[in-house]
Each structure stands twice: as C-alpha cells, then as structure tokens.
MIBABA-911339 format. One line per field, with one value per residue (C-alpha): residue number from 1; residue in three letters; x, y, z. Coordinates in Angstrom, 1 decimal. Each point is the difference from the previous one (the first is absolute). Last residue first. Layout:
BEGIN
i [NUM|...]
aa [ALA|...]
u [X|...]
v [Y|...]
w [Z|...]
***
This chain:
BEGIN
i [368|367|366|365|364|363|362|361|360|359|358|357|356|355|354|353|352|351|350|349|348|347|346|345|344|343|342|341|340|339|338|337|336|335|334|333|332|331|330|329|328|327|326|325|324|323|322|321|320|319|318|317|316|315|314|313|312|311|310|309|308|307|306|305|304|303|302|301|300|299|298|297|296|295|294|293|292|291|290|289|288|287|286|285|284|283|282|281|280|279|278|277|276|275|274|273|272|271|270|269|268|267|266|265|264|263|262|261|260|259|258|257|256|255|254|253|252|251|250|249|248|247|246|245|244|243|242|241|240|239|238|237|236|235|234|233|232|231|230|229|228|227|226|225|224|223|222|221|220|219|218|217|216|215|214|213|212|211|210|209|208|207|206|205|204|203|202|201|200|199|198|197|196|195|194|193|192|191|190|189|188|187|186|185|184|183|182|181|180|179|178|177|176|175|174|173|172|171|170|169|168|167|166|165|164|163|162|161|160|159|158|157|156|155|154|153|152|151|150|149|148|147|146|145|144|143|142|141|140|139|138|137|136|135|134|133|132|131|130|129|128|127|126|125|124|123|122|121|120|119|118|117|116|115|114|113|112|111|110|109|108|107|106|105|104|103|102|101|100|99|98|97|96|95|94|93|92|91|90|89|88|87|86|85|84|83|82|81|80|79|78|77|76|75|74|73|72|71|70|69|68|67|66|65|64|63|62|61|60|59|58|57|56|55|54|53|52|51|50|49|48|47|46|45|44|43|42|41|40|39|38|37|36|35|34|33|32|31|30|29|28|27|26|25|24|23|22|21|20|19|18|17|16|15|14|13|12|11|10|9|8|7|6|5|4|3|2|1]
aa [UNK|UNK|UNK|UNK|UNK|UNK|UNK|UNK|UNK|UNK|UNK|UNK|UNK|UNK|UNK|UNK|UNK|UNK|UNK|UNK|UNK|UNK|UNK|UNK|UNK|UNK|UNK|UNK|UNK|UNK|UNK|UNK|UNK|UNK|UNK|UNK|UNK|UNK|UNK|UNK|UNK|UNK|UNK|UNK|UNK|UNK|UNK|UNK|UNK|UNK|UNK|UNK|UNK|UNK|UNK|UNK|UNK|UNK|UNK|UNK|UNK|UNK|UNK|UNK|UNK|UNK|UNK|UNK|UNK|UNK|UNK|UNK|UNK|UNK|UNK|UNK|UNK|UNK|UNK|UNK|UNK|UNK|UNK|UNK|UNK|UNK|UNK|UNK|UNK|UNK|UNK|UNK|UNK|UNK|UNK|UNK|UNK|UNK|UNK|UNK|UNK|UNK|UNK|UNK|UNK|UNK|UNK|UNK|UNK|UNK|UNK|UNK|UNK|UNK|UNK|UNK|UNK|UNK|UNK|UNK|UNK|UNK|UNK|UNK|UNK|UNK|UNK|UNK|UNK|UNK|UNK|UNK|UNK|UNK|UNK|UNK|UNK|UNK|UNK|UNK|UNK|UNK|UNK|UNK|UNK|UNK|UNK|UNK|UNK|UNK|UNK|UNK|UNK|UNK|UNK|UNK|UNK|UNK|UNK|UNK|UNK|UNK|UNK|UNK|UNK|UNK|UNK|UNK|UNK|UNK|UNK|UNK|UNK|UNK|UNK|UNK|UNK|UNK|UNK|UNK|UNK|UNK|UNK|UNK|UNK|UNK|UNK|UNK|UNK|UNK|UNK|UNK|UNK|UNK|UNK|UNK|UNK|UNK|UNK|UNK|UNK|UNK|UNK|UNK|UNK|UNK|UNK|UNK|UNK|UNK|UNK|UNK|UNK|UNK|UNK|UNK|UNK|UNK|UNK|UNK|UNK|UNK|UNK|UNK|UNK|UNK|UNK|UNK|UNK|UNK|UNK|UNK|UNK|UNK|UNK|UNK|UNK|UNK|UNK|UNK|UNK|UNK|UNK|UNK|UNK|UNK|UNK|UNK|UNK|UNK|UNK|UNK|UNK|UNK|UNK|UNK|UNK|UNK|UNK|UNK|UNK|UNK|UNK|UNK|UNK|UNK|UNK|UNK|UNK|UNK|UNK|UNK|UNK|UNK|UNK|UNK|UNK|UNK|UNK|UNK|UNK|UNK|UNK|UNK|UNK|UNK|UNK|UNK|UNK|UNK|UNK|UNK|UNK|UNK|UNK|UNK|UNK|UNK|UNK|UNK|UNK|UNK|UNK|UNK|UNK|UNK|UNK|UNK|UNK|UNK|UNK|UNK|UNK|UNK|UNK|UNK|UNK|UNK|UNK|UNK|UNK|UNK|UNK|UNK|UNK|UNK|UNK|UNK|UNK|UNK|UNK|UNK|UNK|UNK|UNK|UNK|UNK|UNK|UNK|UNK|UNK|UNK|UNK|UNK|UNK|UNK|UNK|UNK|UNK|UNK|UNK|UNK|UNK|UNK|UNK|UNK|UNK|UNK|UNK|UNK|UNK|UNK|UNK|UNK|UNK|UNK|UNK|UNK]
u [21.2|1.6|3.5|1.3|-2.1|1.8|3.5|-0.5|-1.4|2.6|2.9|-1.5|-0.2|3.4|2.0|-2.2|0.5|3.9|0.6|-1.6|1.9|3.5|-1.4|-0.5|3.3|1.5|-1.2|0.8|2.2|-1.6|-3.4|0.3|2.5|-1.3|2.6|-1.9|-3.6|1.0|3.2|-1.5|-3.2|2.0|2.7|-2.2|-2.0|2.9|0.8|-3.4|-0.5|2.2|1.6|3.1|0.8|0.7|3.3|1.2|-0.7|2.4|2.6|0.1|-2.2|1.6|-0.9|-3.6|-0.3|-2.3|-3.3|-1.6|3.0|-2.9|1.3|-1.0|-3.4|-1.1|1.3|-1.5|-3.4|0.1|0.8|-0.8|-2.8|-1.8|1.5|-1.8|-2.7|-0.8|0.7|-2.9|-2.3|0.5|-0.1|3.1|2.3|-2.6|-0.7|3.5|0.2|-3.2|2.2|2.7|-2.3|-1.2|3.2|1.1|-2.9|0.6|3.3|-1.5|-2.6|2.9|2.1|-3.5|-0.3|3.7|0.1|-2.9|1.4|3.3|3.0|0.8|-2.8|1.3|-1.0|-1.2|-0.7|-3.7|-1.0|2.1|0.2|-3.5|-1.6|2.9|-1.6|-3.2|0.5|1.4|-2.7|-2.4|2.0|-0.1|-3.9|-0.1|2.2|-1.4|-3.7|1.5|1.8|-3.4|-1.1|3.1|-0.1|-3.5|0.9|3.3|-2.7|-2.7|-2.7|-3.2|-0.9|1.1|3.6|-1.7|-1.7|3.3|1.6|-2.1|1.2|1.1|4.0|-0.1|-2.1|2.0|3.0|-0.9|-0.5|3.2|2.1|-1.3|0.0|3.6|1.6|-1.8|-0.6|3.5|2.1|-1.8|1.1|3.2|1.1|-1.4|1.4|3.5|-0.5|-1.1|2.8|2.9|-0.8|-2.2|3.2|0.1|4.2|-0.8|1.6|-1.3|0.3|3.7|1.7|2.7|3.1|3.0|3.1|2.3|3.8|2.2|3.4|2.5|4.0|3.0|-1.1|-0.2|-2.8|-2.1|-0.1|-1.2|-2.7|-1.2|-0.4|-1.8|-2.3|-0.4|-0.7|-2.6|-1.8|-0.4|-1.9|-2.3|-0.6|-0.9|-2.2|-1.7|-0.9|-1.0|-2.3|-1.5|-0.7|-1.0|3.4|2.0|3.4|2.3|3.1|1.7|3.7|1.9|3.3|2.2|3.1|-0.1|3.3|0.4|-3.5|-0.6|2.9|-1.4|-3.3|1.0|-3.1|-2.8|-0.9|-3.6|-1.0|-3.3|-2.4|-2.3|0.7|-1.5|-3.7|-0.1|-0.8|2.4|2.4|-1.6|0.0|4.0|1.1|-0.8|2.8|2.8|2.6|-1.3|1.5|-2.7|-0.5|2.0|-0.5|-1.2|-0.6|2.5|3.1|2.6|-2.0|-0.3|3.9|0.9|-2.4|1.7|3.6|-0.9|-1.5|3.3|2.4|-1.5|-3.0|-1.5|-3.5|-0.6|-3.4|-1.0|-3.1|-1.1|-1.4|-0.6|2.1|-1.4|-3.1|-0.7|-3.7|-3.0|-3.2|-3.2|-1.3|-3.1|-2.4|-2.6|-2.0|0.6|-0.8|-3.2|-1.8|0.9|-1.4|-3.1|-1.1|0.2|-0.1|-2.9|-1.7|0.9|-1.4|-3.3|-0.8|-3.4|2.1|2.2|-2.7|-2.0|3.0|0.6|-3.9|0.4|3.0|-2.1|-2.9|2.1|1.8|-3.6|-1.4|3.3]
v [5.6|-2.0|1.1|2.0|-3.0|-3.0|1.8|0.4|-3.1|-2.2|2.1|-0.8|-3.4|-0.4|1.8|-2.4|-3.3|0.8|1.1|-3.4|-2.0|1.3|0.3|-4.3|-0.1|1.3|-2.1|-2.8|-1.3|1.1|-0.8|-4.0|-2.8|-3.3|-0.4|-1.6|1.8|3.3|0.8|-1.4|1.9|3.5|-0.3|-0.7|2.7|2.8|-1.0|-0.1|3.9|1.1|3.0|-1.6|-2.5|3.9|0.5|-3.9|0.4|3.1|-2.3|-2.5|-3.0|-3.4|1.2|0.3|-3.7|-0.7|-2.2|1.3|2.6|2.6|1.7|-2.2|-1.5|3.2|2.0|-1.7|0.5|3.5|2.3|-2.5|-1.6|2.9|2.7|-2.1|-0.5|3.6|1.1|-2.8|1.4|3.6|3.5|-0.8|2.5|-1.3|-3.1|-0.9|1.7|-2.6|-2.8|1.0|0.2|-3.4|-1.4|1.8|-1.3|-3.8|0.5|1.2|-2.7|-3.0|1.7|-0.2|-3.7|-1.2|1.8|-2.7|-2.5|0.2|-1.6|-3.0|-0.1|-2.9|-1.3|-3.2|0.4|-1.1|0.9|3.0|1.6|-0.8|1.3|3.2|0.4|-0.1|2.1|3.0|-0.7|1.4|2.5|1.2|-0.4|2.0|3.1|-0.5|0.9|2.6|1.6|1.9|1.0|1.6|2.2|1.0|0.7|2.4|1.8|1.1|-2.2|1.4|-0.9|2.8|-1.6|-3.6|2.2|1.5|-3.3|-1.7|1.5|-3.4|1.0|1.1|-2.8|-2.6|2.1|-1.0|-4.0|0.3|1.5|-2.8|-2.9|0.4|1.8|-2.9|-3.1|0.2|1.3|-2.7|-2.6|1.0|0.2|-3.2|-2.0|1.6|-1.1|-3.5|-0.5|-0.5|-2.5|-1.6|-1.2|-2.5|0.1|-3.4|2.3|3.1|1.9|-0.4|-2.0|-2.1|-1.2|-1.8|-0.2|-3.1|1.1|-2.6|-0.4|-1.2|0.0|1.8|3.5|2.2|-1.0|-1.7|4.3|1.0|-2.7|0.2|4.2|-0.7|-3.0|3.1|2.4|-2.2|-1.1|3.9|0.6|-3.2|1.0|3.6|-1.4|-1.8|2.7|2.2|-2.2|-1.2|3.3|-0.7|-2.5|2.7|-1.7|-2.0|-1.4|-2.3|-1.1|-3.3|-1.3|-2.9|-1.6|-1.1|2.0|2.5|1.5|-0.8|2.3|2.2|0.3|-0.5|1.9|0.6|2.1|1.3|1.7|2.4|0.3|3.0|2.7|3.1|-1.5|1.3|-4.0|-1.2|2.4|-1.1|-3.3|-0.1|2.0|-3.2|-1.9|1.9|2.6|1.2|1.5|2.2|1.5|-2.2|0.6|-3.2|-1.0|2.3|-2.1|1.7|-0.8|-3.7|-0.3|2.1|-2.0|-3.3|1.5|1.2|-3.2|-2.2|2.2|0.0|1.3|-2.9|1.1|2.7|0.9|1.8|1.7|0.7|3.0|-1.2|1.9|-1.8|-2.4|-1.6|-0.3|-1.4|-0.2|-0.4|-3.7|-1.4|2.5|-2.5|-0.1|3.3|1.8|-1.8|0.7|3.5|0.6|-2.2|2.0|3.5|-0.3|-2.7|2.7|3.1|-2.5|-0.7|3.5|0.0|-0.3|2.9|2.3|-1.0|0.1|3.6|1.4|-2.0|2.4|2.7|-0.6|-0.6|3.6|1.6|-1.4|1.3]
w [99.5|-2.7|-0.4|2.9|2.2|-1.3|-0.3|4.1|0.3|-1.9|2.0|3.2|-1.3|-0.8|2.8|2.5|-1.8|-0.7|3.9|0.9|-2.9|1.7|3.5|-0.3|-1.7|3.3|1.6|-0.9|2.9|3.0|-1.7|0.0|-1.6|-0.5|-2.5|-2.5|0.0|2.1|-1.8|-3.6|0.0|1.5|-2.5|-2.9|1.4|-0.5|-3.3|-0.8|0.5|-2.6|1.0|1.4|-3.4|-1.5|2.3|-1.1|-3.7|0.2|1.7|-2.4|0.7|1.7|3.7|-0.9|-0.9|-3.1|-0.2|4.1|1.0|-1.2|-2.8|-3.1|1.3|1.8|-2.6|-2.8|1.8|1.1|-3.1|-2.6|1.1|2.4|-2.7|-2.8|1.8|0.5|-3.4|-1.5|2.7|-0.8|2.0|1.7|2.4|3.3|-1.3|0.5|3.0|1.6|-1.7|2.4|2.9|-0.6|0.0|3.2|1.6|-1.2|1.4|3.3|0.2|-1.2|3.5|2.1|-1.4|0.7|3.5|1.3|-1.7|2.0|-0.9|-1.3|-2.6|-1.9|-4.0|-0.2|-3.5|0.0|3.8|0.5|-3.6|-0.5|2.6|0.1|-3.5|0.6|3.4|-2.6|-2.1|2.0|1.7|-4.0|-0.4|3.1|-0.8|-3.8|1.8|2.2|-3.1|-1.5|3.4|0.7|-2.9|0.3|3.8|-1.2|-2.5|2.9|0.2|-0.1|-4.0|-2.8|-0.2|-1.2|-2.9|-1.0|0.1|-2.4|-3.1|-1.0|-0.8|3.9|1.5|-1.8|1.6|3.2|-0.5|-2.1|2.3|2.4|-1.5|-1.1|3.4|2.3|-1.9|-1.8|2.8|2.3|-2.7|-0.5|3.8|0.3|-2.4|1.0|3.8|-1.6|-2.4|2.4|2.7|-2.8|-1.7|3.1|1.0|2.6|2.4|-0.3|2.8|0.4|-2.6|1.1|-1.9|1.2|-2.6|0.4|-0.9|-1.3|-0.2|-2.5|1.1|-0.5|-0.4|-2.8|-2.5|3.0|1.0|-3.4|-0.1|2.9|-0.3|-2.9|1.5|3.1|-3.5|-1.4|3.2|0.9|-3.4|0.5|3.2|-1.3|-2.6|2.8|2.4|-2.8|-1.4|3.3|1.3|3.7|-0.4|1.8|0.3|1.9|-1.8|2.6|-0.9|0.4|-0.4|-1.3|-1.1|3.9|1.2|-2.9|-0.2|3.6|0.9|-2.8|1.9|3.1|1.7|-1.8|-3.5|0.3|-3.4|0.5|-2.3|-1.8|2.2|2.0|0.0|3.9|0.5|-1.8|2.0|3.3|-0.6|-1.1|3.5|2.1|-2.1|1.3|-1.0|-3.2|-3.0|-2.0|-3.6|-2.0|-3.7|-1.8|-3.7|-2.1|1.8|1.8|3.7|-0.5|-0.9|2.9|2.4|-1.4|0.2|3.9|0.8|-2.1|2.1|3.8|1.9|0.8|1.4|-2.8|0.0|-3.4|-0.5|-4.1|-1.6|-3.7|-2.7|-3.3|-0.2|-3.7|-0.4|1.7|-1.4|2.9|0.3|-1.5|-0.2|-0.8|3.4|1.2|-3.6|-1.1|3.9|-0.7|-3.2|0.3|3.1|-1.7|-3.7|0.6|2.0|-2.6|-3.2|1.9|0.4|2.5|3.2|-0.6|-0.9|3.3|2.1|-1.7|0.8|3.7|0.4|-1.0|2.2|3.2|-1.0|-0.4|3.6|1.6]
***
C-alpha cells in the first residue's frame, strides 16, 4: 500500500510541475461552460408526439391527420387524460403532446374561434421550440385550409407550455453536453497519454520492476486524473448552478456518484487506448477523434438521436455520453431518480468493468 501511495504522489507531483497540463485542465473547462453558448440545433423529422383528443370530432380528427402526414411528427401515443402526459415526458417517450378540448369545431363555428394546448419537453430548449414552431405551421395550415371552405373566419388561439424549462435557458441544454465532453477529455485523453508517455519513454519497464503488481501501476497512474476530473466536475456544476442558474431537481447526492461512474468509464477507456498504443501522438489522436467527436456528434447533446439514420442510431449506443447526457439531464431538469435511469446507469457500469478488465489483461500480455 506504501508503494501505491508513493506512486500516485509520483503522478500528482508530475501533474503539478507541468504548467501547460494544469492550465489545459482547469482553463479548459471553465472556457467551455461559460462561452458555449447554446448547443446547434437542426431540422427535427419524425418526433414522437402524445395526442389527447377531448373533442373528438371532424376538424380534431383532420388536424391530427394533417399533423400525423407531415415529415415533422409521427404519433406515438393517444391519451385519455391529462395525468397520463407526466408520466410519458417523464419516461422520455415523446417530444409534446397536443391537447384538443371539448367543442372544438362547435367553438370553431359558434365563436369564430378555438383553442389548443401544445405541452412539450422544454429540458431541450432547441428541440422544444423548433417543434412548436413546426406544430404552429401546420395548425395555421390546417386554418387556413378549413377558413378556405367554410362560411366564416375563425380563429384558433394556440397555448404553449414548456415543462422544465420554462423560461427555455440555452444552458438547460449545453451543460449536460459540456460535461460529458469535458470529463471524456480529462479522463480518456490525460490518461492514455500519461500511460503511454511511460511506454514511448522507456520508463515503464523500470516502474514494472517496483512491488506493485501491473493492475496497481495502472491504477495509480489514473487516481490522480480520477481526482483532478471530480475536481472539475464540482467546478463546473459551481458554475453552472450559481452563474447560469442551472437546477438540480433531483438528487445531488445521485448526481455525483452517476458523474464518478462516468468519469470511471472514461478513464477505463483511455486505460484501453493505452493498452493497443505505444505512441503519445497515436493516443491523442484516437482519444480526439475516436471519443471526442463522438461525444459531441452522437450524444443527443448538438444533434438529436431520433433524426440520424438508423445505422447512426445502433452506433450512438456504444458511446458512453449518450447514456450520461440522459442520466445529467433526467436527474438535473427532470428531477428524476434511479428508478428511471437505470438502466443507463448498468449501461456505463457494464462498459467501465468490460473496459478495464480488458485494458489489464492487454496491459499485462504486453509489458510484463
């Protein structure tokens, strides 16, 4: 225990003594969370949406129709009552629900007017609204088409209401994606590269001659970036909180063990990067390429899963973020707790396990 102490104080003392790795480190997040902006949002097609026909008449069944036809929406649920739209939100089943009430043509054709309610899930504000804005097109449409025919104008007042996020904060969105890239940077990056340094140096031979067996050289050398990383991670969730006002609606407790098993699975993945490397300059470029464009381009976080082809789809379920980004923004903005992500929490937990026993394994064939 005496030699594992020593060799983590070796890495802390490495760390600490390159100025370039600490401003990489604690610059590097800070930078991101406060000018990351808002996350890119592009054109949404075939979003799940609830519908809860009250009225039950013509017009509702021509506006559903006409909603349903387009390349925006596919209907994935009708409901019967307004206590079923919380439970599918939360279950993350659909996007919005339309509520049509009673009388809706009556009031269509009695008081040249009616109303709607478009209730969607405003924890991704660029989705929520682009969908709005696609639902308001087609109900004008269907307005349009149906003042066309009759014999007199009406008008149809659309209600809208955002759940979670009702002011629609950008920072709602970015902040699980800004951390999922930041942990997978500090964790997989700094560590295949603190491993392999040893390697292309020559200096792992001499570290293998100490005590410790290989598996505690190995986990002495990521207990420093396991730190550094938890670090950062209440950094962020400082600054996100008390700058951006960002909520923790659930609990705080479960949000810190869930960022300790990401940051686990990150490190065991830059642990199996070192393991097939023997070269700095190869193992960032598998850590940047191979993890960090996939974490910003197949997480949910810039680009909605439900929008990529199929074969997209199947690969966005080996990337770890994707699975985090769900966790961060269940927990954070929906205050939802382990009963309802947990099965992403096995998902990164079976990935950190297979990972590093596979990292050891290749670790020990090749260097002991």
């Amino acid at each position: 225990m005496v030699s594992f102490f020593a060799f983590v104080r070796k890495e802390f003392m490495h760390i600490l003594r390159d100025r370039k790795t600490l401003l990489f480190i604690f610059g590097l997040p800070i930078a991101q969370i406060l000018l990351f902006g808002f996350a890119l949002s592009n054109e949404i097609k075939n979003s799940k949406i609830g519908i809860l026909n009250q009225s039950g008449d013509d017009a509702s069944l021509q506006l559903i129709n006409q909603l349903d036809a387009s390349k925006y929406f596919s209907i994935y649920a009708r409901l019967d009552n307004p206590d079923q739209i919380e439970t599918f939100f939360r279950q993350g089943k659909i996007k919005m629900v339309l509520i049509i009430p009673p009388g809706f043509e009556s009031d269509m054709l009695q008081s040249n007017q009616s109303q709607l309610m478009l209730v969607t899930d405003g924890s991704d504000t660029n989705t929520a609204n682009t969908i709005v804005n696609y639902a308001n097109a087609i109900i004008r449409d269907f307005q349009n088409d149906r003042y066309a025919t009759g014999s007199m104008p009406f008008r149809i007042q659309v209600e809208t209401r955002m759940l979670y996020n009702p002011h629609l904060k950008s920072a709602y969105s970015f902040v699980p994606g800004v951390m999922a890239m930041i942990m997978m940077l500090l964790s997989a990056l700094m560590t295949s590269v603190a491993i392999v340094r040893e390697k292309e140096m020559g200096t792992m031979e001499i570290l293998l001659a100490s005590p410790l067996r290989p598996w505690g050289i190995i986990i002495a050398k990521a207990v420093p970036y396991l730190l550094l990383a938890f670090v950062n991670l209440l950094i962020i969730l400082w600054l996100s909180i008390g700058i951006l006002d960002m909520p923790v609606r659930g609990s705080m407790a479960l949000l810190l063990l869930e960022c300790l098993l990401f940051i686990l699975t990150s490190l065991s993945l830059g642990l199996f990067i070192s393991s097939i490397t023997n070269s700095q300059l190869v193992a960032m470029f598998i850590s940047l390429v191979g993890l960090l464009l996939p974490t910003v381009m197949f997480s949910g976080f810039m680009f909605p899963i439900e929008n990529m082809p199929a074969p997209l789809q199947f690969i966005t379920r080996f990337i770890p973020a994707r699975w985090f980004y769900e966790i961060v923004s269940a927990i954070m903005i929906k205050g939802l707790g382990m009963s309802h992500i947990w099965q992403q929490t096995l998902i990164l937990l079976s990935m950190a396990g297979g990972l590093t026993l596979i990292s050891v394994k290749k670790f020990k064939t090749r260097l002991e």
